[in-house]
C-alpha positions in Angstrom: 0.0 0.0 0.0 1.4 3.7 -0.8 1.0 6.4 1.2 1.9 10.0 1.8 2.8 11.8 4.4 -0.5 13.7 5.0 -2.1 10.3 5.1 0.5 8.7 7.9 -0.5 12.2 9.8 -3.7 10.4 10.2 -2.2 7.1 11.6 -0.7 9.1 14.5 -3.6 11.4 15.6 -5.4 7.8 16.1 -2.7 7.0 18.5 -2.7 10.5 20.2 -6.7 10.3 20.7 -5.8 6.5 22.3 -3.8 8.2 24.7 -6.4 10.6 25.5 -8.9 7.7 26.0 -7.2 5.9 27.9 -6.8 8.8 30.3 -10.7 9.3 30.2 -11.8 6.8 32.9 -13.0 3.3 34.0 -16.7 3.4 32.1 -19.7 4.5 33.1 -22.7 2.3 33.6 -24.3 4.2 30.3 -21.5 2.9 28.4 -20.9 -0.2 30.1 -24.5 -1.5 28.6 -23.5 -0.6 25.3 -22.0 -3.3 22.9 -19.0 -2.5 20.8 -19.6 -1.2 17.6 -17.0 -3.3 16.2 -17.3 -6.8 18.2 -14.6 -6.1 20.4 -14.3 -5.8 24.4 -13.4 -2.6 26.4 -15.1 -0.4 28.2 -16.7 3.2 27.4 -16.3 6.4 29.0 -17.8 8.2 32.1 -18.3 11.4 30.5 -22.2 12.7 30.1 -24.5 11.4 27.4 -24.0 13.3 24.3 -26.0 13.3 20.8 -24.3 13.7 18.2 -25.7 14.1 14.3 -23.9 13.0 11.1 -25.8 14.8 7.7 -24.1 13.9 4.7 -25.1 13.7 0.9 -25.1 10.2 0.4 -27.6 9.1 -2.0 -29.2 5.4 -1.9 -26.8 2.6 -2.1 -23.3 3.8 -1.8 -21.3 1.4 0.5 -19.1 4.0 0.9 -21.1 6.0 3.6 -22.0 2.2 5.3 -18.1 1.9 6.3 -18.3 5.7 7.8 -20.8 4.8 10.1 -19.2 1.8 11.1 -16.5 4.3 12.3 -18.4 6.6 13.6 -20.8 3.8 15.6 -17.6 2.6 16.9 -16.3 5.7 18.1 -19.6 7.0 19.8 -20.3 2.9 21.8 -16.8 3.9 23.5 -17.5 7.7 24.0 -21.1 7.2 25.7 -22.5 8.9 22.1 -26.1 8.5 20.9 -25.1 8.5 17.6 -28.2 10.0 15.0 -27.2 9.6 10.9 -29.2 10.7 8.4 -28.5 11.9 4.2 -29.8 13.3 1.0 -28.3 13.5 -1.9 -29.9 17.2 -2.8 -28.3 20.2 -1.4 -31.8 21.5 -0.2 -32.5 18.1 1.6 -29.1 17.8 2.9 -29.5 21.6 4.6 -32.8 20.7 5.7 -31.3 17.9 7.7 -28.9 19.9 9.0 -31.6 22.4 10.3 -33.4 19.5 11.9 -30.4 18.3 13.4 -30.1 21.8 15.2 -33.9 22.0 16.3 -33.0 18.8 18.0 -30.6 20.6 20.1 -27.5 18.2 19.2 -24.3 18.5 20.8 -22.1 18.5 17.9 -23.1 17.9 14.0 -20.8 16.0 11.6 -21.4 17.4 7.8 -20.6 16.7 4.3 -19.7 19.8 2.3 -20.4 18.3 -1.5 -22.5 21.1 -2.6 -21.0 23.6 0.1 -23.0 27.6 -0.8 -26.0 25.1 0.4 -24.8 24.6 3.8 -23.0 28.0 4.5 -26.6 29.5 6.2 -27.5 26.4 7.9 -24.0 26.0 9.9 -24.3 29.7 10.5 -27.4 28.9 12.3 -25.6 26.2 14.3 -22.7 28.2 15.2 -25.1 30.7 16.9 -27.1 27.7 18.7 -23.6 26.8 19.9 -23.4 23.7 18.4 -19.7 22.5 17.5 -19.1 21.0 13.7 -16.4 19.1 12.1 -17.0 18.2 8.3 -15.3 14.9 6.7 -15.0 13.4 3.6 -15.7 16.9 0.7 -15.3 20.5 0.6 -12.2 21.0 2.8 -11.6 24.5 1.7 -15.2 25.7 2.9 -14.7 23.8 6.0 -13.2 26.8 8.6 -14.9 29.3 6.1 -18.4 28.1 7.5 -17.0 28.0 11.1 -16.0 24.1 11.2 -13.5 23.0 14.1 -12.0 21.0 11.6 -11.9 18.8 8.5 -11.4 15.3 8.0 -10.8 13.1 5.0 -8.6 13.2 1.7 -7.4 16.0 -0.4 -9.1 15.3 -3.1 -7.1 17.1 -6.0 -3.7 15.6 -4.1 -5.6 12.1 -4.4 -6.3 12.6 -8.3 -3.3 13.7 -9.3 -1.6 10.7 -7.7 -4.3 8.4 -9.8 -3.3 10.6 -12.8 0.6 9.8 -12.3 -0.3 6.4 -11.7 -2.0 6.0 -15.2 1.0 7.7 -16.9 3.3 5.5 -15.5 0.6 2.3 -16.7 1.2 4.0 -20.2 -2.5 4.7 -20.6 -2.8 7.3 -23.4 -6.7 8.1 -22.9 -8.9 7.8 -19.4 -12.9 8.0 -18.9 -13.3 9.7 -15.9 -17.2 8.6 -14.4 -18.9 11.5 -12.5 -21.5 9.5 -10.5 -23.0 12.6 -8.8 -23.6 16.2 -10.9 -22.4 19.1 -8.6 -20.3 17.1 -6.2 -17.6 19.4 -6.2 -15.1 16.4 -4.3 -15.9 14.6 -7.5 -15.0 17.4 -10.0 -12.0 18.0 -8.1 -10.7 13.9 -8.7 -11.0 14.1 -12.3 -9.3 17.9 -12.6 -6.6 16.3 -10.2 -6.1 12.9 -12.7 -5.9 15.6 -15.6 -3.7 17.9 -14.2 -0.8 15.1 -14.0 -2.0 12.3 -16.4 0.3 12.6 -20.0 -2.7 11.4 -22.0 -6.4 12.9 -22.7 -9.1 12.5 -19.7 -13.4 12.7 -20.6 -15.5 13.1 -18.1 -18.9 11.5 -18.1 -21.9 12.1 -15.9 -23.8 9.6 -14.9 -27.0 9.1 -12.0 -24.6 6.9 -9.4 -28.8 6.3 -7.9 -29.4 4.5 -10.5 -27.2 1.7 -11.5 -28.6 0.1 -14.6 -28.6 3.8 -16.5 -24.9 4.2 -15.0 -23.7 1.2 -16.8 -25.3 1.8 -19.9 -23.8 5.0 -20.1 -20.8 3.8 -19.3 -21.0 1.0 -21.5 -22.4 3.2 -24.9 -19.1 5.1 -24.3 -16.9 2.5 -24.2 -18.7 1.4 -27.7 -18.6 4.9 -29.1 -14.8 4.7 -28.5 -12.9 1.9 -28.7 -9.2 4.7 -27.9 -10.6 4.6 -24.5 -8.2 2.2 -22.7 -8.3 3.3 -18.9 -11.8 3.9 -16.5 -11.6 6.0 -13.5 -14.4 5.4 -11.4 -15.0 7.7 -8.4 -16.6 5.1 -5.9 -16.3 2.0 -5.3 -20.1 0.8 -6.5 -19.5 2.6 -10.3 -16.2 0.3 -10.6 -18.8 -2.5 -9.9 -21.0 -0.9 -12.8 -18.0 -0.5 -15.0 -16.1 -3.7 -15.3 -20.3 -5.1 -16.0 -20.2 -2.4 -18.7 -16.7 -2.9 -20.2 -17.5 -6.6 -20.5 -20.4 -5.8 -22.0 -19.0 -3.4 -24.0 -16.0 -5.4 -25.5 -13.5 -3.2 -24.1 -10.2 -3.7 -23.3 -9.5 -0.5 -21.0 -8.5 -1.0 -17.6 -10.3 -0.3 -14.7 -8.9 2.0 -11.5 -11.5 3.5 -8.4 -11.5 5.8 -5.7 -12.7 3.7 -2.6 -12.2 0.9 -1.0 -14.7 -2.0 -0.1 -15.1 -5.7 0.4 -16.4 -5.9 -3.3 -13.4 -3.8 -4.5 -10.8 -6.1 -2.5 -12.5 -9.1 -4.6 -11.7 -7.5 -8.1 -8.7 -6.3 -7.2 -7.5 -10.1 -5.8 -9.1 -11.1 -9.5 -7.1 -7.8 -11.6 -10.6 -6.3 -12.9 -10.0 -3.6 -10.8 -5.9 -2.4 -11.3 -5.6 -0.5 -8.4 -7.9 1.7 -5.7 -7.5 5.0 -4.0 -8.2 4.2 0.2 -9.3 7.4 1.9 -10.2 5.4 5.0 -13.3 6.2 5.2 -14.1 4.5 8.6 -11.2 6.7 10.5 -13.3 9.6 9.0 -16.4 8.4 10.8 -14.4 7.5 14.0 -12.4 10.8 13.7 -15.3 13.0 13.4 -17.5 11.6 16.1 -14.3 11.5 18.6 -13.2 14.7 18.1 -16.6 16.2 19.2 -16.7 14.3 22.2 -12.7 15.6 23.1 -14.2 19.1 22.3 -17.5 18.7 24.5 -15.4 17.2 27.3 -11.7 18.3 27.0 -11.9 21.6 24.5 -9.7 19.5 22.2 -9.5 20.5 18.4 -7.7 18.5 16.1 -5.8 19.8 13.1 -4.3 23.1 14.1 -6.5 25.2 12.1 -5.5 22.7 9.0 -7.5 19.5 7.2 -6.6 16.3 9.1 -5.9 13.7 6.2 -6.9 10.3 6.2 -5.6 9.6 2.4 -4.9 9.1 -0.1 -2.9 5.5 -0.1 -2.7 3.4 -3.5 -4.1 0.2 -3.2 -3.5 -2.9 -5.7 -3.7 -6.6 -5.2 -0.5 -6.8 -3.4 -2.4 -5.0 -0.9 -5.9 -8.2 -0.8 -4.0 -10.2 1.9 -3.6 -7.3 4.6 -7.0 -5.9 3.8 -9.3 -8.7 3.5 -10.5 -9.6 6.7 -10.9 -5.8 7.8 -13.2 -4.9 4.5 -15.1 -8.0 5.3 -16.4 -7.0 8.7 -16.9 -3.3 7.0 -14.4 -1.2 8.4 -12.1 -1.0 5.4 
């Protein structure tokens, strides 16, 4: 697995929040009850109950969001964390949520920033209820703009330029970059980060990542239309599903690379339809995010230093299937 520096960053905030856990307490009798999110043992904290809301723009079926709420579930059975998730895929939906979130009287929100000018009123709104907010996974730059403690995720131009470099290297001369969700600025921002390094041509193409069948036929009527095409980027991990169905399909020879990591992913990568993955760890962003609230509610803790905390990017090929196999099978990777 390659990594960066920013991502190993990552590795070692886990360990400092350890330390700061272990310092925490014996366990309350609230958190004692509670089963671990993750099967293990261990006890919880004795800090007060806290509720904590996680808003993001997921739309239906993206496993993606599944492993971030493993995280996150994880993070708030050992913090003593009634943990409330909830997602729309529209901007108006996804502030709406927000809102209700707030009305609720939360003690800290966790947000997605995909389509950020929709969420820069409704965070002003919590900031003023005094409600403390850390946004993971897209929009990094609007993240302290909208009065965020922090960020937490991937730097997604850094993570498509390092796809881009990894294609030039493979020799690929032309790339189809799939756009599963119009507007998603994280998404734009992979596919301007593959072109900015990659030597050869890169197409985007938008497709509805809701709904699957109309993803792979577009994907698929591309792949027909131009036979030059000999490398697919998809953007998550279900479209790399949807693409190797459409490139066999399709009669295509072009090679396959994603963004995102699941058990499904692990599988073609250990059978080389998928060439290699881009790992944001996606469950440290949902443990990150939900921990980091609870240091702030109970210790005034703030990770970052005013900066993005990075959990990626790492390349991921089938060198990689051994390490990872177990931990993407029990949905934490």
């Amino acid at each position: 697995m390659r990594t960066t520096r920013t991502a190993r960053t990552a590795a070692a905030l886990v360990a400092v929040i350890a330390l700061a856990v272990g310092c925490s307490g014996s366990g309350g009798k609230d958190s004692e009850d509670k089963p671990d999110a993750s099967g293990g043992g261990g006890q919880g904290v004795n800090t007060p109950r806290l509720k904590i809301a996680m808003v993001t723009h997921s739309g239906e079926g993206d496993t993606f969001w599944d492993i971030v709420q493993s995280g996150a579930k994880q993070a708030a059975a050992k913090d003593n964390v009634q943990f409330l998730y909830s997602n729309d895929k529209e901007a108006k939906g996804q502030a709406e949520l927000v809102q209700a979130a707030i009305d609720k009287k939360v003690d800290g929100i966790v947000v997605t920033l995909a389509k950020p000018q929709a969420m820069q009123a409704v965070l002003g709104k919590a900031k003023e209820a005094g409600i403390p907010v850390v946004s993971i996974n897209s929009g990094s730059e609007f993240s302290a703009k909208f009065g965020a403690l922090s960020h937490i995720g991937q730097e997604e131009s850094v993570a498509g330029e390092a796809v881009g470099t990894e294609l030039a290297d493979q020799g690929k001369k032309k790339v189809l970059c799939v756009i599963h969700e119009q507007g998603n600025v994280s998404l734009e921002q992979r596919c301007d980060g593959v072109r900015k390094t990659f030597k050869g041509t890169v197409e985007n193409l938008n497709v509805d990542g809701t709904n699957a069948p109309g993803a792979q036929s577009s994907i698929e009527a591309k792949l027909q239309a131009d036979k030059s095409i000999d490398g697919i980027v998809a953007l998550g991990a279900p479209i790399a599903a949807l693409a190797v169905k459409a490139k066999d399909d399709a009669g295509s020879k072009a090679e396959i690379a994603t963004f995102d990591l699941n058990a499904e992913v692990v599988r073609r990568l250990k059978a080389k339809e998928v060439s290699f993955a881009v790992d944001q760890q996606p469950y440290l962003q949902g443990y990150l995010a939900v921990d980091e609230l609870w240091l702030y509610k109970t210790n005034a803790n703030v990770l970052g230093g005013g900066k993005p905390v990075f959990t990626g990017p790492a390349l991921v090929t089938e060198k990689d299937v051994p390490q990872l196999e177990k931990y993407t099978a029990r949905g934490t990777r």
